[in-house]
C-alpha positions as CSV (number, residue, x, y, z in Angstrom):
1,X,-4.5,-22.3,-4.8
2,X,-2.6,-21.3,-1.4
3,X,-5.1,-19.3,0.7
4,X,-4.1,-16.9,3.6
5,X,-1.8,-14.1,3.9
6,X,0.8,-13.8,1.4
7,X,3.8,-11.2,1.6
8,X,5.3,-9.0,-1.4
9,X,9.1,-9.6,-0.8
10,X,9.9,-7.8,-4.1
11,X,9.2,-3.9,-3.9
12,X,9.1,-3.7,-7.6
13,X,6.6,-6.2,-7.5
14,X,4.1,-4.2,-5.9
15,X,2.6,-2.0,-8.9
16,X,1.9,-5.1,-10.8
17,X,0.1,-6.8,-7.7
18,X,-2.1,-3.4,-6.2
19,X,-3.1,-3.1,-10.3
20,X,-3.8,-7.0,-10.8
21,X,-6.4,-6.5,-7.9
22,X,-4.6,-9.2,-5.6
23,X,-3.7,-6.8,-2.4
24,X,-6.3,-6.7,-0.1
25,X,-4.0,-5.4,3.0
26,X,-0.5,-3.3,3.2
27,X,0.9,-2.7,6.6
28,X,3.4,0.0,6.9
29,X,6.2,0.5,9.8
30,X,6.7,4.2,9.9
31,X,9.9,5.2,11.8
32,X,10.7,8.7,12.6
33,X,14.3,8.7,10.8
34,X,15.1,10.3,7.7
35,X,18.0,9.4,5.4
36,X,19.3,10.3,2.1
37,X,18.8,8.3,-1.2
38,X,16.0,6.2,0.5
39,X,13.7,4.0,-1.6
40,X,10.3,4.2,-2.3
41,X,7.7,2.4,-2.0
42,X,6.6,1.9,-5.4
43,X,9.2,2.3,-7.7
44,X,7.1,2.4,-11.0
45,X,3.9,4.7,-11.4
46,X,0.8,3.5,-10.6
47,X,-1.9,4.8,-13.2
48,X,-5.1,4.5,-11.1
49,X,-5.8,6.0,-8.0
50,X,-5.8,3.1,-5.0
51,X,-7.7,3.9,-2.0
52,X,-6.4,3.3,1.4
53,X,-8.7,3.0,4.2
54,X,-6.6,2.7,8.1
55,X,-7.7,-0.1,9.8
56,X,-5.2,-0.4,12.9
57,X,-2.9,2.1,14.0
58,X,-0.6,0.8,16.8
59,X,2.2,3.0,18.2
60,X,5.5,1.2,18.1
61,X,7.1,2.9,20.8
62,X,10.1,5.2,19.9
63,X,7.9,7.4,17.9
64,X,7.4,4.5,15.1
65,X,4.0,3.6,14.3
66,X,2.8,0.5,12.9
67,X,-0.4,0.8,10.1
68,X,-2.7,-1.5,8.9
69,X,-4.2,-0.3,5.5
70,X,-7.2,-2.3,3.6
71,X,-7.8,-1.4,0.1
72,X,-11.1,0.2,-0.8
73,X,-12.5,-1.9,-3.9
74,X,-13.8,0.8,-6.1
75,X,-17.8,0.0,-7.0
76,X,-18.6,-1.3,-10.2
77,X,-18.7,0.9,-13.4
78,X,-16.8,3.5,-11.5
79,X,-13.1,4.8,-12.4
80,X,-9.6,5.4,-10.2
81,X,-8.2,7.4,-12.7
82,X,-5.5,9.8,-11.8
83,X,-6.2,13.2,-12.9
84,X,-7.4,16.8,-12.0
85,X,-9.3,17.0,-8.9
């Protein structure tokens, strides 16, 4: 079993992998540019709720900002449904 950090090269990929439990980290690059017909981040819906928690915030420079996310593991016997609020 390789041990360390692996990345998600695959975007469609990434539903499967937050749901299967095996991201423990996403870091995002946010650059202040919009264009049209962009893609998403996930491309498929995700069915349960996955909780974010910022770890490291750096600013890039240029107005982009680089964000280090760690997944909040949800306590035992709870749910992340998606729902009403």
């Amino acid at each position: 079993m390789q041990r360390g950090p692996k990345r998600v090269a695959v975007v469609r990929e990434l539903v499967d992998v937050v749901v299967a439990g095996l991201v423990d980290e996403l870091c995002l690059t946010l650059t202040p540019l919009l264009v049209g017909a962009a893609p998403t981040l996930l491309t498929e819906p995700l069915l349960e709720r996955v909780r974010l928690e910022l770890a490291h915030l750096v600013d890039g420079g240029g107005g982009t900002l680089l964000a280090r996310y760690l997944v909040a593991r949800q306590p035992a016997g709870t749910t992340g449904n998606v729902g009403p609020t």
